[in-house]
N, C-alpha and C positions, 0 to 999 in steps of 0.2 A: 504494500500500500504506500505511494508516493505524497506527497503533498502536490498542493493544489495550488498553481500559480493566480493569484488574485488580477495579473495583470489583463485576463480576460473580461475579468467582469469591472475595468476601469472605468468606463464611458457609464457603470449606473450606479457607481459607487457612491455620489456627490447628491444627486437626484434621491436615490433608494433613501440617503441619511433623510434629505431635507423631509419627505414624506413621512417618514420613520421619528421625526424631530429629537435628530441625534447628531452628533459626532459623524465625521465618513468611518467608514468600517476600515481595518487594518487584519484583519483576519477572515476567513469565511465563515466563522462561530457568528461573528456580529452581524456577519453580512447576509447570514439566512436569518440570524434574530429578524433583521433590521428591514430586511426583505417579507417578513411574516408581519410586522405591526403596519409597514406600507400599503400593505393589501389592504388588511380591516382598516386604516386609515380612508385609503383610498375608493376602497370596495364601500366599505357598512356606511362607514361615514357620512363620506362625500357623495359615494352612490356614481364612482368613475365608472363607465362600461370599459371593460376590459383590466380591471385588478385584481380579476381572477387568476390570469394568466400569471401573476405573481404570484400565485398558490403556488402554481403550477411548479415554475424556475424552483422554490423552493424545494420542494419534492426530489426533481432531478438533482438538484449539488447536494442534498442531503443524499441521497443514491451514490454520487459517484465521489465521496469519500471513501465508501466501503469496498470500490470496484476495482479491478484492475487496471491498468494502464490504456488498454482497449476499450474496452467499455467505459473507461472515465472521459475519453475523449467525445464518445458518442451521447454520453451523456451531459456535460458542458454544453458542448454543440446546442442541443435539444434545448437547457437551461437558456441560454443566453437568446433562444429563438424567440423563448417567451419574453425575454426581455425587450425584446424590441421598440413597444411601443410607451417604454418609461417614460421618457422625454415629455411626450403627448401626455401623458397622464399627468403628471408632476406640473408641464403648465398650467393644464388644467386647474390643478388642485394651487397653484400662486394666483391664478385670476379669483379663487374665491375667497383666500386672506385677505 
């Protein structure tokens, strides 16, 4: 079991905190915390369509801690697919503060 280069998920590190109303994450512990509280932030809260998909990314990086080198690639992959549309979300949720 390798560690997990954070520098893939750099482009939603800044975003996932602001939503999360945290710190940017420096580990992937914080960053699936911080990724879990973004969702119901974004999801329950604000009522964003598509902050499910943060369920989701969370699921897979929690997955592919445990996986091997193969599968951990296919499973990032997968994670960062859901992340796509953070950016969008996270405006969303600054136009309503």
């Amino acid at each position: 079991m390798g560690a997990i280069d954070l520098s893939i998920l750099a482009p939603y590190i800044d975003d996932i905190a602001f939503a999360a109303e945290a710190e940017p994450a420096t580990t992937l512990e914080e960053f699936t915390d911080q990724l879990d509280t973004a969702a119901h932030n974004l999801g329950t809260l604000a009522q964003i369509n598509g902050a499910e998909d943060l369920e989701t990314a969370v699921i897979y990086l929690t997955d592919a801690v445990e996986a091997n080198e193969a599968e951990r690639r296919v499973l990032l992959k997968r994670a960062v697919g859901y992340l796509v549309n953070t950016a969008d979300m996270v405006d969303e949720l600054r136009l309503m503060v």
